[in-house]
TILOGU-240846 format. One record per residue: residue number from 0; residue in one letter; x, y, z of N, C-alpha, C in turn. Coordinates in pm, whole numbers. Layout:
# residues N
REC / NUM / a / X / Y / Z / X / Y / Z / X / Y / Z
...
END
This chain:
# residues 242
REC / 0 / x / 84 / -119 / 0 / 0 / 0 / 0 / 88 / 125 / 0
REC / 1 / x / 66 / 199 / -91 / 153 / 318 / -116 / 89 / 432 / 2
REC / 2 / x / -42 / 464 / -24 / -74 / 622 / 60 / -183 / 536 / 138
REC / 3 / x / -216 / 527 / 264 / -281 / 495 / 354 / -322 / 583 / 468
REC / 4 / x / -464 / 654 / 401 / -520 / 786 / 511 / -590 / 724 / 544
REC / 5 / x / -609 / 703 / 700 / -740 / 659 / 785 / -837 / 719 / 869
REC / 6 / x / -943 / 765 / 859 / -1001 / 842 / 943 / -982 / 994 / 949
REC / 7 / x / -935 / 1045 / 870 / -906 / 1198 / 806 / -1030 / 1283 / 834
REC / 8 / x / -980 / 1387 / 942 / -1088 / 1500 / 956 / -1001 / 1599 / 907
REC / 9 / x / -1106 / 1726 / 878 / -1041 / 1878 / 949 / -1146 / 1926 / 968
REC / 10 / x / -1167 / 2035 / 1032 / -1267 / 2132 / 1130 / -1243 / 2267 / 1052
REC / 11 / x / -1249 / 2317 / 1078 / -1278 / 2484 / 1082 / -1340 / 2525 / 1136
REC / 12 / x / -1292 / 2565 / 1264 / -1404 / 2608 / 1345 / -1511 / 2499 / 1400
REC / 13 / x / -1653 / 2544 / 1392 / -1691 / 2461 / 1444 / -1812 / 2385 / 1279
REC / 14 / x / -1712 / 2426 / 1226 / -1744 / 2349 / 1024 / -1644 / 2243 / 1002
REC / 15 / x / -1704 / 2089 / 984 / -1667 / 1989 / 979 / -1662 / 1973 / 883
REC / 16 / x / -1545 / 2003 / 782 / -1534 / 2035 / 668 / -1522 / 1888 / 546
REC / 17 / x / -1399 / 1796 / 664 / -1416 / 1657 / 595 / -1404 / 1540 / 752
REC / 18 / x / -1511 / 1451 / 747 / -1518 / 1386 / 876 / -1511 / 1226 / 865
REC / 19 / x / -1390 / 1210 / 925 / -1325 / 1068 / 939 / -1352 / 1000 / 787
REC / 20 / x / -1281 / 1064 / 694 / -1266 / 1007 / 556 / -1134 / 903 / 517
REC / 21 / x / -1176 / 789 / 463 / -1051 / 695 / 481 / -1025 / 663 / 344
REC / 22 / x / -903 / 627 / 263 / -843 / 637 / 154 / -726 / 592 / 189
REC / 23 / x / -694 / 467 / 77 / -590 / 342 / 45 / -546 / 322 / -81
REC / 24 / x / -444 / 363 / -105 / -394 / 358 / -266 / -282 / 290 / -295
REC / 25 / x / -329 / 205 / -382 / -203 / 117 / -380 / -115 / 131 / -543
REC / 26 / x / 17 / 91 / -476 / 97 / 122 / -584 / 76 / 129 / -730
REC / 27 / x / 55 / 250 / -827 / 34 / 142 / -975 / -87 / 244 / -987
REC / 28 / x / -169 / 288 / -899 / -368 / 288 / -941 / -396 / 444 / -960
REC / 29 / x / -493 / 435 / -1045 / -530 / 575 / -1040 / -678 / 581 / -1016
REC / 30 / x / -685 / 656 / -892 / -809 / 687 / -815 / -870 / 832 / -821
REC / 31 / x / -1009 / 805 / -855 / -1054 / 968 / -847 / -1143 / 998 / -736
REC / 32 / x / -1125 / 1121 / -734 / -1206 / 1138 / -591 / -1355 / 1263 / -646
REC / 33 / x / -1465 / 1263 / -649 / -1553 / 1332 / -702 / -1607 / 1364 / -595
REC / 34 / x / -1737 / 1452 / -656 / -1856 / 1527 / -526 / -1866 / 1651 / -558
REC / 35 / x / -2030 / 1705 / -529 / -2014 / 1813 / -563 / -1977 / 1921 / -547
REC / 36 / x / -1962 / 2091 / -535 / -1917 / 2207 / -469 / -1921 / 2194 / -330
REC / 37 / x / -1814 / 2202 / -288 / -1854 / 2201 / -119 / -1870 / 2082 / -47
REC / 38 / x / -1817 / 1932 / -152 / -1810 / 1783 / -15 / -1707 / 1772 / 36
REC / 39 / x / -1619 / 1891 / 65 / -1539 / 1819 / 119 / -1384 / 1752 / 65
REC / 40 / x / -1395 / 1681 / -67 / -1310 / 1651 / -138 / -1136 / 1739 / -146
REC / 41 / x / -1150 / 1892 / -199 / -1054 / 1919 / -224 / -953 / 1968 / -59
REC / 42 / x / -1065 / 1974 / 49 / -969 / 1973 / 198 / -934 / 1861 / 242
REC / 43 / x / -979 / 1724 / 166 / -890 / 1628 / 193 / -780 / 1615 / 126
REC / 44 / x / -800 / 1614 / 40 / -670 / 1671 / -95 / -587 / 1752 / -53
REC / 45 / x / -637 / 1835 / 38 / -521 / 1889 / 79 / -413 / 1857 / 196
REC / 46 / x / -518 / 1781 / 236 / -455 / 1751 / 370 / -343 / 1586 / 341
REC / 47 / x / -392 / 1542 / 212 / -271 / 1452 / 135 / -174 / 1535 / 79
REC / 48 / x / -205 / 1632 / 50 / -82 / 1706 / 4 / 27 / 1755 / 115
REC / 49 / x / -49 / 1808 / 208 / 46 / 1867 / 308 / -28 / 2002 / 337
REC / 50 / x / -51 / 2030 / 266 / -134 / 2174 / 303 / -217 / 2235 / 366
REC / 51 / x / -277 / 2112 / 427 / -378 / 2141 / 543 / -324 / 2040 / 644
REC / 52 / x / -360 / 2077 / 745 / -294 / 1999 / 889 / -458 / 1916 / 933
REC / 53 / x / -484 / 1778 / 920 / -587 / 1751 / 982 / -609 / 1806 / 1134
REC / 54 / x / -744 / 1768 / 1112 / -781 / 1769 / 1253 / -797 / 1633 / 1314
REC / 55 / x / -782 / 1551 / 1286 / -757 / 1422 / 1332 / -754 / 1336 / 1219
REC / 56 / x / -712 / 1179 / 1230 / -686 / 1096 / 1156 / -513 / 1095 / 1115
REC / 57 / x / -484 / 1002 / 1009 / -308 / 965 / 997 / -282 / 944 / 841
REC / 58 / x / -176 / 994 / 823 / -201 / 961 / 650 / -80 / 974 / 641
REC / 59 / x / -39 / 827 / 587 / 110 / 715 / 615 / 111 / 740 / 424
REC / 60 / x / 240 / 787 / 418 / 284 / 759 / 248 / 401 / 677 / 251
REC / 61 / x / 451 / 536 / 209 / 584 / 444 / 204 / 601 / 470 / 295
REC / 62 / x / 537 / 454 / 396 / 575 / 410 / 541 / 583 / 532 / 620
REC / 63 / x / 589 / 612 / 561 / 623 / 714 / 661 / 460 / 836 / 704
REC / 64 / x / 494 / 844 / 835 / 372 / 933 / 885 / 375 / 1057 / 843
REC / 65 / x / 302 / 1134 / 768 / 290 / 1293 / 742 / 214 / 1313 / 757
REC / 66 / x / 132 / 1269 / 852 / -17 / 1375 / 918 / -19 / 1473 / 953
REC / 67 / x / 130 / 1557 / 1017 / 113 / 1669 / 1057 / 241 / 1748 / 981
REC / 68 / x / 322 / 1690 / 881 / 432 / 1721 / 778 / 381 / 1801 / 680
REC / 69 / x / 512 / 1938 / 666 / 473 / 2030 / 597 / 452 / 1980 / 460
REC / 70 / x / 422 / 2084 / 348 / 427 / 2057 / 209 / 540 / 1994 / 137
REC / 71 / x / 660 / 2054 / 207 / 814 / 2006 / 152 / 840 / 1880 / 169
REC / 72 / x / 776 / 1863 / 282 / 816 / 1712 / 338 / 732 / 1628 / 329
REC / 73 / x / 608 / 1654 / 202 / 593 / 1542 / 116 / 631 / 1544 / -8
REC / 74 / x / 664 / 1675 / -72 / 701 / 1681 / -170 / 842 / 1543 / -163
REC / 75 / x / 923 / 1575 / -90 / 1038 / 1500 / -101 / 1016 / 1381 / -55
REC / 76 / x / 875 / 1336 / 8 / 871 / 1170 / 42 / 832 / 1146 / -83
REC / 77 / x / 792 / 1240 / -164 / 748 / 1149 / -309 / 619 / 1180 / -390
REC / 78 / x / 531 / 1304 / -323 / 391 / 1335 / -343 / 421 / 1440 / -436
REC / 79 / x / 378 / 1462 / -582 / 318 / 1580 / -641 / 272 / 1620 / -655
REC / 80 / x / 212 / 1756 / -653 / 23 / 1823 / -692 / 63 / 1885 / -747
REC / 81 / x / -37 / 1910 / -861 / -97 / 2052 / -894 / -186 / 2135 / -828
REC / 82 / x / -214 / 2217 / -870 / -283 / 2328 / -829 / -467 / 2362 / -933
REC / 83 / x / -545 / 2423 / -866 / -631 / 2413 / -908 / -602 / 2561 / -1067
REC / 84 / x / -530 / 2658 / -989 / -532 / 2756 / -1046 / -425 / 2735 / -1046
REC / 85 / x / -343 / 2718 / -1180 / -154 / 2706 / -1210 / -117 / 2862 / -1164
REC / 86 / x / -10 / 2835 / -1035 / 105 / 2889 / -1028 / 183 / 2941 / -1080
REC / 87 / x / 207 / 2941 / -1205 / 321 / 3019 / -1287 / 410 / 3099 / -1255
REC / 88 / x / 564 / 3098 / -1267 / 685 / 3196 / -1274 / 633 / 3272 / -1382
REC / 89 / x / 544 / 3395 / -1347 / 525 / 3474 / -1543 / 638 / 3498 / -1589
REC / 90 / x / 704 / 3531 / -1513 / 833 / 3618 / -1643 / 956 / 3535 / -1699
REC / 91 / x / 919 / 3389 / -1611 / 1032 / 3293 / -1601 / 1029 / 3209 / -1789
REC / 92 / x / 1076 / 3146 / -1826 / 1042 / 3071 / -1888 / 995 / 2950 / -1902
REC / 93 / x / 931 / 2838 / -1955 / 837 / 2700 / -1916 / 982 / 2635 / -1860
REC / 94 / x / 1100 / 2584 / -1941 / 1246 / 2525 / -1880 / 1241 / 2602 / -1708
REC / 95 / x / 1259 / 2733 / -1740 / 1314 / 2780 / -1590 / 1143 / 2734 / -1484
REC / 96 / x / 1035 / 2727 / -1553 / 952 / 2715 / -1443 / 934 / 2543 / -1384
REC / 97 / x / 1012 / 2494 / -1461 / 1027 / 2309 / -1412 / 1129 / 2262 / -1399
REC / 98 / x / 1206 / 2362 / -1387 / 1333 / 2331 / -1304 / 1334 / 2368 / -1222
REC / 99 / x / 1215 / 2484 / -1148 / 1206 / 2494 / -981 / 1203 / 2338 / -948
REC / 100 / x / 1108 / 2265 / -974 / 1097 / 2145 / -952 / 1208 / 2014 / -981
REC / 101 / x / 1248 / 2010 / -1063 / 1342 / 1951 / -1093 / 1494 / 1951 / -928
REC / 102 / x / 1490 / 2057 / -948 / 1608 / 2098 / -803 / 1541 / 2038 / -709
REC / 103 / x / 1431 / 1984 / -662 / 1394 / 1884 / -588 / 1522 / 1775 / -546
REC / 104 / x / 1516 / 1697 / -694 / 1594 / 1600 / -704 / 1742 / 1620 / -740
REC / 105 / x / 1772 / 1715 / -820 / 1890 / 1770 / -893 / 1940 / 1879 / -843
REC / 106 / x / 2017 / 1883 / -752 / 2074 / 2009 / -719 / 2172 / 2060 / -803
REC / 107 / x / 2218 / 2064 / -890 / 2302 / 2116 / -960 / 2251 / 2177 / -1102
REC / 108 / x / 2280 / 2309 / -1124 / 2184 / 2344 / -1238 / 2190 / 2264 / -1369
REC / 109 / x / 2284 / 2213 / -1403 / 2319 / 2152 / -1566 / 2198 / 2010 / -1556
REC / 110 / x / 2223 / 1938 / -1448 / 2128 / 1805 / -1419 / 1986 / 1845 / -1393
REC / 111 / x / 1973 / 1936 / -1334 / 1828 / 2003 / -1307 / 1779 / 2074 / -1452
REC / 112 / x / 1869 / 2134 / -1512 / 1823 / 2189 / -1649 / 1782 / 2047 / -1735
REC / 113 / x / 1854 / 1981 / -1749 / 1875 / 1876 / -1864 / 1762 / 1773 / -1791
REC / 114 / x / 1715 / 1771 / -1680 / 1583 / 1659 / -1663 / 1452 / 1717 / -1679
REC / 115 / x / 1483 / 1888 / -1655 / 1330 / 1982 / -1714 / 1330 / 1986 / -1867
REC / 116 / x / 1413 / 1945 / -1916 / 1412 / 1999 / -2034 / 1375 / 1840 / -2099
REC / 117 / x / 1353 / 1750 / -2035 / 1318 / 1600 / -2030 / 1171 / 1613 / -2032
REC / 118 / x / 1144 / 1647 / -1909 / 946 / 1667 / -1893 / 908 / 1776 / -1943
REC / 119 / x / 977 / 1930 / -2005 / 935 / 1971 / -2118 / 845 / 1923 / -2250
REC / 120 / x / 994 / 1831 / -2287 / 961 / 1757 / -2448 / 830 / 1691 / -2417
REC / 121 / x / 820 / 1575 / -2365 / 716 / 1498 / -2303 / 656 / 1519 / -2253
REC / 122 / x / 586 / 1644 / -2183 / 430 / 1735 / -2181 / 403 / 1826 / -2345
REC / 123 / x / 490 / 1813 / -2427 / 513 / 1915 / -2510 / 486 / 2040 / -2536
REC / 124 / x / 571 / 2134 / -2411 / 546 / 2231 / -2418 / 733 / 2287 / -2479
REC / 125 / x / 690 / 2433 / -2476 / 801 / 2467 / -2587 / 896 / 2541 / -2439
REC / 126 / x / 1037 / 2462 / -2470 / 1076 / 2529 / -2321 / 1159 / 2681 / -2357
REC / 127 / x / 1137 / 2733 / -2425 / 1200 / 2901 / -2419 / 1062 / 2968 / -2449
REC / 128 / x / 958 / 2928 / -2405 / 822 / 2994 / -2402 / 792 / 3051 / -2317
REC / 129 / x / 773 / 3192 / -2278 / 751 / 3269 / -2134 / 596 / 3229 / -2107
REC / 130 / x / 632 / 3197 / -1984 / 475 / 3190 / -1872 / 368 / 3227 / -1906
REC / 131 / x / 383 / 3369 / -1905 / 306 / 3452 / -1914 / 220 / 3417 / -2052
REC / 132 / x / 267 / 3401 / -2190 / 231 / 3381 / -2292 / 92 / 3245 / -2291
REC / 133 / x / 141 / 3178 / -2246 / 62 / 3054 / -2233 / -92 / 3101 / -2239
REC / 134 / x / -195 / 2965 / -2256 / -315 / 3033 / -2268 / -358 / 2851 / -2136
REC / 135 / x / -500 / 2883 / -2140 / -553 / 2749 / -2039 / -447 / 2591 / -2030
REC / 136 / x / -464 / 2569 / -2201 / -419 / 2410 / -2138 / -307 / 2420 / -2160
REC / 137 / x / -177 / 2510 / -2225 / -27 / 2525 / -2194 / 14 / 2570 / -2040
REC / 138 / x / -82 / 2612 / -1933 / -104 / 2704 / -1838 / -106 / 2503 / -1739
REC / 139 / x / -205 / 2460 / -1785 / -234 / 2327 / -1713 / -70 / 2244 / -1736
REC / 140 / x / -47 / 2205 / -1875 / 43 / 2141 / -1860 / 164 / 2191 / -1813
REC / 141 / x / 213 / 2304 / -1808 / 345 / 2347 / -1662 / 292 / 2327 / -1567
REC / 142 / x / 190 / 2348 / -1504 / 177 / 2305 / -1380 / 209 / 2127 / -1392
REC / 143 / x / 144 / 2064 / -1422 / 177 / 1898 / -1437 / 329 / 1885 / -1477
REC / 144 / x / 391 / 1962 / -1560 / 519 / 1901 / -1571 / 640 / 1947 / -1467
REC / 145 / x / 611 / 2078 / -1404 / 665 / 2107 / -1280 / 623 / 1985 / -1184
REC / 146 / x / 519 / 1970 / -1131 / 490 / 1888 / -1036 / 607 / 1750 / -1038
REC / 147 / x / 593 / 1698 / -1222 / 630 / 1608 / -1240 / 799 / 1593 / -1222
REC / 148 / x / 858 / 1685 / -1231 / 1011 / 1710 / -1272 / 1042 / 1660 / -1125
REC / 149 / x / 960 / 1668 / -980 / 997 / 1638 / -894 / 1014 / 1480 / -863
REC / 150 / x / 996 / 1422 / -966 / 995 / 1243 / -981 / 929 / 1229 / -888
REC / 151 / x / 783 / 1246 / -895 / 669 / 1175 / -809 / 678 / 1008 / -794
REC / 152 / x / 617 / 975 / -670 / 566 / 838 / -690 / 433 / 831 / -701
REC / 153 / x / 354 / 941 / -654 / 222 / 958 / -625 / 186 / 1104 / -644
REC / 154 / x / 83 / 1121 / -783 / 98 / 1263 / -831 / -79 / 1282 / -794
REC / 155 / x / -41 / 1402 / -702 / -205 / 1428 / -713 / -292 / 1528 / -805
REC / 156 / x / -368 / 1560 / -909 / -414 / 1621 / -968 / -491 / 1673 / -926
REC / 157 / x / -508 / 1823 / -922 / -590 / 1911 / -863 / -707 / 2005 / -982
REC / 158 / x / -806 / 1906 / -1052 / -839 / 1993 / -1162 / -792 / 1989 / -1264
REC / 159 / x / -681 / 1926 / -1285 / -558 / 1937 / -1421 / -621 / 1990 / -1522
REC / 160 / x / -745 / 1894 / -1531 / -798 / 1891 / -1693 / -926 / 2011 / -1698
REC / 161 / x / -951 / 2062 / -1623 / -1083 / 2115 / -1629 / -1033 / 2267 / -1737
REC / 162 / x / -1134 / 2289 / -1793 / -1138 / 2391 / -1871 / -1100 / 2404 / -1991
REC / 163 / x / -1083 / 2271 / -2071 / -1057 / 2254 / -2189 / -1146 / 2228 / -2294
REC / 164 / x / -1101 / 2250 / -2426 / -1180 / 2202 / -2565 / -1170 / 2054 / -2560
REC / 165 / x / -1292 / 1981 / -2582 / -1273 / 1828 / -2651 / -1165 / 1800 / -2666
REC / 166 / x / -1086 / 1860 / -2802 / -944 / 1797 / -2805 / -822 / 1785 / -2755
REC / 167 / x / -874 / 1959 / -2666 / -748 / 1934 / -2518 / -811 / 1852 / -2424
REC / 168 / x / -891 / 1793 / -2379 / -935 / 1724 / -2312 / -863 / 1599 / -2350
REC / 169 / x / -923 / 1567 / -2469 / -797 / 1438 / -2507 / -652 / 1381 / -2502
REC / 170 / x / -599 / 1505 / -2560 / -491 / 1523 / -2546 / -458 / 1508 / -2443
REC / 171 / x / -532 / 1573 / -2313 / -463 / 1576 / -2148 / -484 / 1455 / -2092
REC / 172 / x / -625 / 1377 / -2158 / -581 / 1237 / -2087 / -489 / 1163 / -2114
REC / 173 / x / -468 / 1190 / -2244 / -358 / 1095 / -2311 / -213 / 1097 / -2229
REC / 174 / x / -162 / 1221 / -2188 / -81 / 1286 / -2110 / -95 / 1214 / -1987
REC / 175 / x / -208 / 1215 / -1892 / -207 / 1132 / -1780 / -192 / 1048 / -1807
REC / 176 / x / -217 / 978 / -1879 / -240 / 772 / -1946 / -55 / 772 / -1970
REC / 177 / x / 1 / 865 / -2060 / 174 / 827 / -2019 / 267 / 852 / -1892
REC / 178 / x / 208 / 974 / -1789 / 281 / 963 / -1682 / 245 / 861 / -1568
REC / 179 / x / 104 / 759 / -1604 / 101 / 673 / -1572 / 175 / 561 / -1615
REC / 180 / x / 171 / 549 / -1701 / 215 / 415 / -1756 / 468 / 428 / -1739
REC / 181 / x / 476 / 553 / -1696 / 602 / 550 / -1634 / 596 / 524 / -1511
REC / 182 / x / 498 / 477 / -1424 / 497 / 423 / -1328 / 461 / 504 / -1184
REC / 183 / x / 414 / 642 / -1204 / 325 / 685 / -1160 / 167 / 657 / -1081
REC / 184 / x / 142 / 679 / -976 / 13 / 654 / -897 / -33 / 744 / -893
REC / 185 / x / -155 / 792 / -927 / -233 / 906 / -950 / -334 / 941 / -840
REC / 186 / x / -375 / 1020 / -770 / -489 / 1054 / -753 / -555 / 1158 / -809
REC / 187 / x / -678 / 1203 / -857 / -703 / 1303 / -949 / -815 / 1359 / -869
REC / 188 / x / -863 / 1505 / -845 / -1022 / 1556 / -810 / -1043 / 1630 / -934
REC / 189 / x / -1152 / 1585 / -1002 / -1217 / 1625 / -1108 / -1382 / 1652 / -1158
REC / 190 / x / -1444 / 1696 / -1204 / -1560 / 1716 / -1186 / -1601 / 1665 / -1354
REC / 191 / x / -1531 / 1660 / -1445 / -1556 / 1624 / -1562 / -1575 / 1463 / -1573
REC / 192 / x / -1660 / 1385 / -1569 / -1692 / 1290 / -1555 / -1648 / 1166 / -1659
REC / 193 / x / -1628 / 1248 / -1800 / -1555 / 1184 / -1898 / -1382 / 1160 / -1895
REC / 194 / x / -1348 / 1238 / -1754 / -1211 / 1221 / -1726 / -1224 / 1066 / -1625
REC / 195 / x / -1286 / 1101 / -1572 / -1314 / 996 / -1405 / -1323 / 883 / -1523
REC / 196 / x / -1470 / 842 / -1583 / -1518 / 761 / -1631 / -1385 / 664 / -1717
REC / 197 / x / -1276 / 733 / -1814 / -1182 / 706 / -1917 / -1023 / 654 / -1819
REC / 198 / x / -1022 / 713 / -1740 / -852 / 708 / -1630 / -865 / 623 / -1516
REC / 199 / x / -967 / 631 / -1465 / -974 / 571 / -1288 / -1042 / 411 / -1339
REC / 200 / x / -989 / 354 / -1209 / -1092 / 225 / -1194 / -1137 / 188 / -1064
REC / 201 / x / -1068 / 333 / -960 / -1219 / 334 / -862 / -1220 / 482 / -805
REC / 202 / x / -1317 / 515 / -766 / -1363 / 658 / -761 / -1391 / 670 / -596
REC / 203 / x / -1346 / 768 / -514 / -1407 / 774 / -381 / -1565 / 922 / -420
REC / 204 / x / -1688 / 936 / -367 / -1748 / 1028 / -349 / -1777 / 1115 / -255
REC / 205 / x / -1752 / 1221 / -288 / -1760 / 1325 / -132 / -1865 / 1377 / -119
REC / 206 / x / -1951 / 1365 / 12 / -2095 / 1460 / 17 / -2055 / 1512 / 173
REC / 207 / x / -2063 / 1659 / 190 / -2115 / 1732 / 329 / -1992 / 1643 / 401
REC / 208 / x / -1832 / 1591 / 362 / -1778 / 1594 / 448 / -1705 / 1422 / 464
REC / 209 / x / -1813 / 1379 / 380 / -1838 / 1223 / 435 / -1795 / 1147 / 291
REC / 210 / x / -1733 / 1038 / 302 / -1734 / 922 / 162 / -1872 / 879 / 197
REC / 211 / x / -1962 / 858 / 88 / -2065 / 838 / 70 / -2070 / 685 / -20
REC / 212 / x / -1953 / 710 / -91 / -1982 / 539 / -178 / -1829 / 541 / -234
REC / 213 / x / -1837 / 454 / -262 / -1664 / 407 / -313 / -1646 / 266 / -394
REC / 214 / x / -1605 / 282 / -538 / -1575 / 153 / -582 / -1554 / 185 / -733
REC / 215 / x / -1574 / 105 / -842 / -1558 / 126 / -966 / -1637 / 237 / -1009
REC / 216 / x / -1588 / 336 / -1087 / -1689 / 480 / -1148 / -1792 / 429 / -1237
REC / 217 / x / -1854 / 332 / -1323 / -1932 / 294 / -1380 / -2022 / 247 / -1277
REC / 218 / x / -2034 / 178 / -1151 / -2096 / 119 / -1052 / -2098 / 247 / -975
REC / 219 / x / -2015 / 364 / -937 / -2051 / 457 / -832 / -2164 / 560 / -905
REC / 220 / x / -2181 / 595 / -1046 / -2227 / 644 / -1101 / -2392 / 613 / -1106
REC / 221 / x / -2410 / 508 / -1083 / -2554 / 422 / -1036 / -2629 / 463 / -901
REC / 222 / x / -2522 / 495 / -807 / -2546 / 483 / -646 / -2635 / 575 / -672
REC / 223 / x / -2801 / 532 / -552 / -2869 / 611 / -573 / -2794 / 760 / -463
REC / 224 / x / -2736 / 696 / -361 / -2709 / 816 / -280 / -2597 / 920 / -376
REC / 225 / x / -2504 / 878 / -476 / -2441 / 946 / -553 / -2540 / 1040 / -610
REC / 226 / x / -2656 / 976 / -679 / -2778 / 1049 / -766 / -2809 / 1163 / -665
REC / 227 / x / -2895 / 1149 / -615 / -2901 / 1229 / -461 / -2805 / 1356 / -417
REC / 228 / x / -2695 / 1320 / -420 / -2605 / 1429 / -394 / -2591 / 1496 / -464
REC / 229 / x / -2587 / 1454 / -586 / -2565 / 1550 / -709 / -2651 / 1641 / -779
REC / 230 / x / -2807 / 1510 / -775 / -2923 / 1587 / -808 / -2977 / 1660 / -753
REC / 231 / x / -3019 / 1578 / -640 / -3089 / 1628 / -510 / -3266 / 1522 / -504
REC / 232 / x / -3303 / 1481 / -386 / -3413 / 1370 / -417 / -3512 / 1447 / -491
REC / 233 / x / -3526 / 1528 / -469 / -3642 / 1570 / -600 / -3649 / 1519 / -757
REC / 234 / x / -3517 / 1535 / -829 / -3480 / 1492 / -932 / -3502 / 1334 / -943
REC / 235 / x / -3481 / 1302 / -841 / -3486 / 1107 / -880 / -3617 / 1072 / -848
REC / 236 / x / -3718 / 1142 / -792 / -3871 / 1155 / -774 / -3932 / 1114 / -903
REC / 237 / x / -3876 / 1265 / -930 / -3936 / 1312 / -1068 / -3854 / 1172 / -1196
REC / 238 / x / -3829 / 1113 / -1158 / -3721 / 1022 / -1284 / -3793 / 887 / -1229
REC / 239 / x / -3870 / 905 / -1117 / -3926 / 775 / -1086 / -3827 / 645 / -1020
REC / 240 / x / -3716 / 710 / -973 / -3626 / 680 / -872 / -3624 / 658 / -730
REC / 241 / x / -3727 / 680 / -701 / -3751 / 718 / -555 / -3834 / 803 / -461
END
C-alpha cells in the first residue's frame, strides 16, 4: 500500500469540513475522488498534500507518517500536486519554471536543467516559451510538468484537466495515461466525468464531508445516494427513482 489515510478530519471552526474520511492507494492505481461544490473533497486533498494539517486521523505515504508534515516534506517523500489555479513563474520561462521542480531531485543546475528539459519535451510544451504567454491548457500542462520534474511516486491532480476544448481534453488524458504508464500513482479531483469515467478504476465520493460510496466509477455512477447528492431527491422523484 503506497498512501494509507485513515479516518481523516479537518474542522474549521466549528465546520466539519471533511469527517473521518478513509483512503488506500495502492501502488500502480489511479483513483478519483468526485462530489459536488462544497463535499469536502478538495480539503482532503489537501490535507494529502500537506497543506492542510488535519484535525484528526493519519495519513502514512511508504511508510512514513505525514499527518502533521509540511508541504516540503511530502514533496520529497514522493507526493506531487498541482494546483487548481496554475502557479506560474510569469516572467520565467516553461524550462526555468520546471526546473524549480526539478532541483527537488537535482541540485546542480546543468542536471536540473537537462531533466526539465526531459518533462518539457514529453508534456510538449516549448521550453524558451515565457509563462506569461501561455493560454488554459499550456497554463495546465506546466503546472503537471513542474509537479512532475519532482519524480513523483504519487501525483495528485488538482483539476488538471478542467477547462478545456474536446481535443485538449484528449490530449490531457492521453498525457495522464503516459505519466502513468512510467509508473506513476495518481490521484485526481475532477468534476468532468468523462475524465473519471476514461482514467480511474475506482472513484471515492464526497458529500457534506463524508465518503458516501466508493468503488468502480461505472458502478458509483448508479449509487442512488451518488444520484441524490448531485441531483438532489427531487430529481430522482421526478425520474421515478424514488
Amino acid at each position: 500500500m503506497l498512501l494509507e489515510a485513515t479516518n481523516v478530519s479537518k474542522a474549521f471552526g466549528d465546520f466539519l469540513a471533511v469527517a473521518g474520511a478513509d483512503l488506500n492507494v495502492e501502488d500502480g492505481e489511479i483513483v478519483g475522488l468526485i462530489g459536488p461544490n462544497g463535499a469536502g473533497k478538495s480539503t482532503f486533498f489537501n490535507c494529502l498534500a500537506g497543506e492542510t494539517t488535519p484535525t484528526g486521523g493519519r495519513i502514512v505515504f511508504a511508510d512514513q507518517d505525514l499527518t502533521r508534515a509540511p508541504p516540503e516534506a511530502h514533496a520529497r517523500a514522493g507526493i506531487g500536486r498541482t494546483y487548481q489555479v496554475p502557479t506560474t513563474f510569469e516572467d520565467m520561462s516553461v524550462l526555468d519554471n520546471v526546473m524549480v521542480g526539478a532541483f527537488l531531485r537535482h541540485p546542480h543546475l546543468e542536471d536540473a536543467r537537462d531533466h526539465a528539459r526531459r518533462i518539457v519535451d514529453m508534456t510538449g510544451l516549448r521550453a524558451d516559451q515565457r509563462a506569461r504567454s501561455l493560454g488554459t491548457p499550456g497554463r495546465k500542462r506546466l503546472e503537471i510538468a513542474r509537479a512532475l520534474a519532482t519524480e513523483p511516486r504519487l501525483m495528485l491532480l488538482d483539476e488538471s484537466l478542467a477547462g478545456l476544448t474536446p481535443t485538449e481534453l484528449h490530449e490531457a488524458i492521453a498525457l495522464v495515461r503516459r505519466i502513468h504508464e512510467m509508473g506513476t500513482t495518481i490521484v485526481i479531483v475532477e468534476h468532468i466525468m468523462e475524465v473519471i469515467m476514461t482514467l480511474t478504476k475506482r472513484v471515492l465520493v464526497f458529500n457534506q464531508g463524508h465518503v458516501i460510496a466508493s468503488g468502480p466509477p461505472e458502478a458509483v455512477v448508479k449509487d442512488e445516494a451518488v444520484i441524490e447528492a448531485y441531483l438532489g431527491r427531487r430529481h430522482r422523484r421526478q425520474d421515478g427513482n424514488g
